[in-house]
Each structure stands twice: as C-alpha cells, then as structure tokens.
VOGU-3710 file (C-alpha; in Angstrom, 3 decimals, decimal comma):
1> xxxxxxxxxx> 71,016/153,085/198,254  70,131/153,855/194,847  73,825/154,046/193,498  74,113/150,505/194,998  71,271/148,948/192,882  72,704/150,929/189,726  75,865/148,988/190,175  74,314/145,770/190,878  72,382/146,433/187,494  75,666/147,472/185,966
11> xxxxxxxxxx> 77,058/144,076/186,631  73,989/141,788/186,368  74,181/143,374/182,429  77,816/142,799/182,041  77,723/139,169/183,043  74,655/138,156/181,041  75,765/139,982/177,647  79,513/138,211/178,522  77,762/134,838/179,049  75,550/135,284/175,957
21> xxxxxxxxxx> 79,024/135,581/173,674  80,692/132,907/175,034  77,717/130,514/175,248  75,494/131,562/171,914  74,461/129,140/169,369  76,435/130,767/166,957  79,717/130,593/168,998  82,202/127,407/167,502  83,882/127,771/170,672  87,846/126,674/171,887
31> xxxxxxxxxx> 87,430/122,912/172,296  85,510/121,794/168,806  87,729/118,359/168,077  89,680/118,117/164,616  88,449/116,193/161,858  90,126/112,933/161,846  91,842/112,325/158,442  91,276/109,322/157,292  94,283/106,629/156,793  94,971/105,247/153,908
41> xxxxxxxxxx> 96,656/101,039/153,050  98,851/99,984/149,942  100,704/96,652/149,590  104,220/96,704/148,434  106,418/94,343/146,731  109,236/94,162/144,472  112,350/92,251/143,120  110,111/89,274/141,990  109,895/86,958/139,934  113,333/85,887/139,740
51> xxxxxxxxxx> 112,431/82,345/139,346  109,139/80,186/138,785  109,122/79,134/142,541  108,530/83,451/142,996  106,237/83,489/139,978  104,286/80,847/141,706  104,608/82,305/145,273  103,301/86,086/143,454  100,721/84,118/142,004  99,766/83,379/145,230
61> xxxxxxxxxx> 100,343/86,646/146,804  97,898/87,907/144,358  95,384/85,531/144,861  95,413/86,231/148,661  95,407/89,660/148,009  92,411/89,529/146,914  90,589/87,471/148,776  90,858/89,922/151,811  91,038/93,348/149,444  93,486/94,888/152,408
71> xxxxxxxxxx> 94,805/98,038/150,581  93,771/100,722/148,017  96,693/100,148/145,562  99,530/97,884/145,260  103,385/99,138/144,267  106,061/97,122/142,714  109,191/98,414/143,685  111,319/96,874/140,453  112,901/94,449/139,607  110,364/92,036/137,505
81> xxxxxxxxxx> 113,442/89,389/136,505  117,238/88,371/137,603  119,776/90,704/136,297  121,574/87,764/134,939  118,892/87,148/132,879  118,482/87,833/129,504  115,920/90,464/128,868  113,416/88,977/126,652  110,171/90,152/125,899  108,399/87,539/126,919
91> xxxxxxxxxx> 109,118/87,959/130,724  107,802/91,889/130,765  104,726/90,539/128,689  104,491/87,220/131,141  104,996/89,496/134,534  102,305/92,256/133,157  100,191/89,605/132,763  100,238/88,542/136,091  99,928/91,619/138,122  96,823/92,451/135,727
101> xxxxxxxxxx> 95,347/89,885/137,817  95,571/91,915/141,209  91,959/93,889/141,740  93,518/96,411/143,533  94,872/99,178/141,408  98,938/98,322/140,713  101,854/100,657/140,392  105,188/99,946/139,339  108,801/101,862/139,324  111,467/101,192/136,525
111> xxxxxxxxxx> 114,124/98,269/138,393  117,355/98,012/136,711  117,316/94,408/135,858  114,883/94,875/133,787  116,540/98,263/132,075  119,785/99,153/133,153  121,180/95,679/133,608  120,740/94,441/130,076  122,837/94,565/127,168  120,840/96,650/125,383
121> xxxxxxxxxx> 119,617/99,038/128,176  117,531/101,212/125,285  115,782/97,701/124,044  114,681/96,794/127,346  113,527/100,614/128,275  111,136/100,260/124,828  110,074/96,487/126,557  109,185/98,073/129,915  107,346/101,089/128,658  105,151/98,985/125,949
131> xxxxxxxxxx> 104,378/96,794/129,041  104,488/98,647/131,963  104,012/102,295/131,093  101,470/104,312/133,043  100,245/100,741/134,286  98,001/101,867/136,566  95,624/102,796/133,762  94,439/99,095/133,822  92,437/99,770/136,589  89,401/102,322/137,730
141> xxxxxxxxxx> 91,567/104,668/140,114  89,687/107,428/142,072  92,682/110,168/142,348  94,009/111,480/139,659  97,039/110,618/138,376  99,640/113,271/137,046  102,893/111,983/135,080  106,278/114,338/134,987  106,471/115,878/131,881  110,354/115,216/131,282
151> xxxxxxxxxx> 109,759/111,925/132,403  106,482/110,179/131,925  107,157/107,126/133,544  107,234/109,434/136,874  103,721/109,551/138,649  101,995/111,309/141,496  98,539/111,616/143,145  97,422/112,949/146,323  94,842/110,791/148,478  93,513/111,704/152,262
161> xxxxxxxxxx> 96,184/114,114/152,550  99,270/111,907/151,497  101,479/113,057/148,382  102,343/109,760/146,694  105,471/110,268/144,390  107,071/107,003/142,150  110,491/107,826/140,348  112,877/106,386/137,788  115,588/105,651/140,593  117,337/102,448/139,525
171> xxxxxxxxxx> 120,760/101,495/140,480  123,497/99,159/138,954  126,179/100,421/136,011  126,307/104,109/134,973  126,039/103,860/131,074  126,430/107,759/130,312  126,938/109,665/132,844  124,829/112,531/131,494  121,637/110,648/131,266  122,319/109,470/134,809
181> xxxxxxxxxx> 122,861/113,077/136,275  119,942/114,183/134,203  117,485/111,485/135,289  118,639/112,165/139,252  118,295/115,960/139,029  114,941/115,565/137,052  113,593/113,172/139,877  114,219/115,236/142,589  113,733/118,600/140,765  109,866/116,894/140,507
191> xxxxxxxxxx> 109,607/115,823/144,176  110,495/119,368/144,774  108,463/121,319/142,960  105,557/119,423/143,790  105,982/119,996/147,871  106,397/123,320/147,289  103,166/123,046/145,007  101,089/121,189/147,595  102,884/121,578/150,883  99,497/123,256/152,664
201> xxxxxxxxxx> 97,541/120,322/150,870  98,972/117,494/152,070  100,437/116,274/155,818  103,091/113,313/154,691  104,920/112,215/151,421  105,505/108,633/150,148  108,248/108,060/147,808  108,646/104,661/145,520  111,895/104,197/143,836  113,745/101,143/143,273
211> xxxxxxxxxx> 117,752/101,362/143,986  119,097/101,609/147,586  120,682/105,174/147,249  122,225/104,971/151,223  124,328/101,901/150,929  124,433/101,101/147,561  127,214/103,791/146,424  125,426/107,297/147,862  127,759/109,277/146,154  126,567/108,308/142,348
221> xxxxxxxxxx> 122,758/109,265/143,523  123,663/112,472/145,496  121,911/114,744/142,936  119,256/113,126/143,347  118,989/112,492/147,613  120,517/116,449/147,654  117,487/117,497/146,292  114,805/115,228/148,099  116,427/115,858/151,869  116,433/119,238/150,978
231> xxxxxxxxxx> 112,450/119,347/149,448  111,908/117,417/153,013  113,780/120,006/155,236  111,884/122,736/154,071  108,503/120,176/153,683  109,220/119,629/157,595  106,263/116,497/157,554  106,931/113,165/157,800  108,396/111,678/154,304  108,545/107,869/153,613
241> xxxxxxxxxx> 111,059/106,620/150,703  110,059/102,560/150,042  112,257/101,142/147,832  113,976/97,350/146,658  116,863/96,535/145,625  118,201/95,092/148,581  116,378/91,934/149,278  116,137/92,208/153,303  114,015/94,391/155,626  115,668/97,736/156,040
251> xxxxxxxxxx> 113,761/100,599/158,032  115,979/103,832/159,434  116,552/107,147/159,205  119,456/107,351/156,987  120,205/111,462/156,859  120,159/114,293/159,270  116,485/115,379/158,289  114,857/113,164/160,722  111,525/113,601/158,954  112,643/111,340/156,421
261> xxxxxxxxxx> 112,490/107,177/157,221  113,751/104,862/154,635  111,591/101,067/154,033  113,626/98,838/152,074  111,456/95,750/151,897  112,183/92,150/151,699  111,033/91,532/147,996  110,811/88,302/146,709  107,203/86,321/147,263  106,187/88,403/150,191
271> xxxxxxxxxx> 104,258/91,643/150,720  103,931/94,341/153,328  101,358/96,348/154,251  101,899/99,992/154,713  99,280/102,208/156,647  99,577/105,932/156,235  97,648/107,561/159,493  98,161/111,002/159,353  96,648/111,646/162,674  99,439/110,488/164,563
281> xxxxxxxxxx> 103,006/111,764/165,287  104,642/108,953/163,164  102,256/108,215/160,676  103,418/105,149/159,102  102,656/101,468/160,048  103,972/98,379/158,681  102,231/94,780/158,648  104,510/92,173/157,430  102,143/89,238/158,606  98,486/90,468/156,736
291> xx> 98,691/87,505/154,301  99,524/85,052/156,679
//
C-alpha cells in the first residue's frame, strides 16, 4: 500500500512542477499576438501641369489635400511640363512654387520632359536640380533621408517597415548611350544594395520612377529592370514600382517575380492614394476617389 501512495506522490509532483512551467508568470507562452505594424498613406501624382487648366486643377488638388491632411508625403512622378514645350526656367521655378504649397512633405523623380526632352538636355538638368533637388528638404520630415552617392538626385528612407526608393528613370530619346547604361545600372545597382542592406529591416519596397520601362521599349531599360527583378527575387516581399509616363491607370504584374506589381497612375489633375499595410498578404491599397 505504501508503494501505491509513493507513486501517487510521484505523479501529484510531476504534474504540479509541469503545470508551474507552462503556466508561470514568467512564461510568454505560444499564442502572444504579433505587434501590428502600423500602415503608412502617400498621395501620388505626376505628368502635370501640362496646361493652365492642370495648373489650376493641381492648385486645387493641393488645396484639398490639405484640407483633409490624408497622407504622410506626397510624390510627383515627373513630368512638371509638355515635352513640346520649351524648357524655360520659369515653369520649374512656377511648378516649385506651387507644390511648396502642399503641407504634406513632397517628393519628386526627374520626368523627361522636363530633362531629356529638351534641346539642351544638360540646361534643363541644371533647371531641375536648382529647383527641384533634394526637394523634400522644404519640409520637417521625421525619417531620414539618404541620397545615392553617384547620383544625388536618388533618395531613400525607411518608415513603419517600408523601404521607399525614388530613381532617375526617365524615358524618351537616348542622347549617349553611355550615360543611359550608366544611369540604369547605377539605379538598380542602389535598389540592390540597399535590400540586401535592410532586407531583415523592412517587410515591402516602394519604388518611384517616372518612364514606363514594360511597354515603353523594355529592351533600352533592361539594365536597369535586370537588376531590380533580380534585388526582388532574392528580397522575396512584396515590391511596388509607381511610376507616370503613361497617362492612364495601369496596375499588373508585368515579370515572372510575382512579388513585384507595377502602378502606373493616371497623372494629370488627379491624385491617388496609396496605403502601405504591411500586415496583410498584399499590402498595398489604392484610393482613387479620397479627394472627391
């Protein structure tokens, strides 16, 4: 009988110590919920003002923008004037002006009306960087900002877990073919470098560039899209790549690396707001009708 209550004893010590471990104060246990990350709204626009009805309509854009403060930054995809234009110096300092007015912190990407388009491409590069150059830094912007050291026009910043990249992609003529190669490689040598940099930081990518590399002659930007699908095959997180250039609403998957969806907005005097929600499987949400 006594060998009976030992066991009992045995057991009754087992299942208490066993309950104490699994049940302690201490113990962080199997079902504590991930932290939410937080999600994170910017406005985009681009290929405007080609006329004064747009400069008017931006004007307005602007003005709505910040009556209901929707976003944490705004991006300008390129394209500030018509490529027919003439690229006087009065239009970069008359458009800068403008989008000075938006409260929200503004970004915005070389377009190639405004560069590559004009006679002298070189004159209307030393226009855009006197005007637009690092433009950002006309606002108080939390993140910080870090510009590509070949290429300063290039930015990045990381906010709630979202790598935010804006290149020199613009399309239109190829002037010297060097500088072009050059520029592509140096873009997507960046992009690349700073995945691999931050790839255990950061959950998604957004990439701003202006020209439409899928339909708009793929083979003249292939050192550059080479070097981004590959930076988002290895990446293996969903990648966004908003860009202009085409004036309609464009959203697909354009390559095999299905982590990789393509926005080409509508431009002109509209906006669209883009959500970032890393918490979800497809993180990125589009609201063409937040002005309205």
């Amino acid at each position: 009988m006594s060998k009976v209550k030992n066991w009992v004893l045995i057991i009754s010590l087992v299942l208490f110590t066993s309950c104490r471990e699994n049940n302690g104060s201490d113990s962080k246990g199997d079902y504590e919920p991930s932290e939410e990350i937080p999600s994170i709204s910017f406005t985009a626009i681009g290929d405007v003002p080609y006329n004064n009805e747009q400069r008017d309509g931006l004007i307005n854009i602007i003005s709505r923008h910040n009556d209901i403060d929707p976003s944490e930054f705004v991006i300008h995809v390129g394209d500030i004037k018509p490529g027919a234009a003439e690229c006087d110096e009065t239009v970069y300092e008359d458009v800068s002006g403008i989008l000075k007015t938006f409260e929200a912190p503004t970004f915005i990407v070389l377009g190639d009306n405004e560069y590559n388009d004009c006679t002298d491409p070189q004159q209307g590069l030393e226009y855009w960087n006197k005007y637009f150059l690092h433009f950002n830094e006309n606002w108080v912007f939390e993140p910080t900002v870090t510009y590509q050291p070949e290429r300063t026009e290039n930015f990045s910043w990381i906010e709630n877990k979202v790598l935010f990249i804006g290149v020199n992609l613009v399309g239109s003529q190829v002037h010297d073919s060097l500088e072009w190669q050059n520029r592509l490689v140096q873009n997507g040598q960046w992009i690349k470098k700073l995945l691999e940099e931050q790839v255990n930081k950061v959950e998604a990518m957004v990439v701003f560039g202006h020209a439409n590399v899928v339909e708009a002659g793929p083979d003249k930007f292939k050192p550059f899209t080479d070097l981004l699908r590959g930076a988002a095959k290895t990446f293996g997180k969903p990648v966004l790549m908003v860009q202009g250039d085409g004036h309609f609403w464009l959203k697909n998957k354009p390559w095999p690396e299905q982590n990789i969806t393509r926005l080409q907005i509508d431009g002109g005097d509209t906006a669209v707001k883009i959500t970032v929600n890393t918490n979800l499987d497809f993180p990125f949400l589009f609201d063409r009708e937040f002005l309205n």
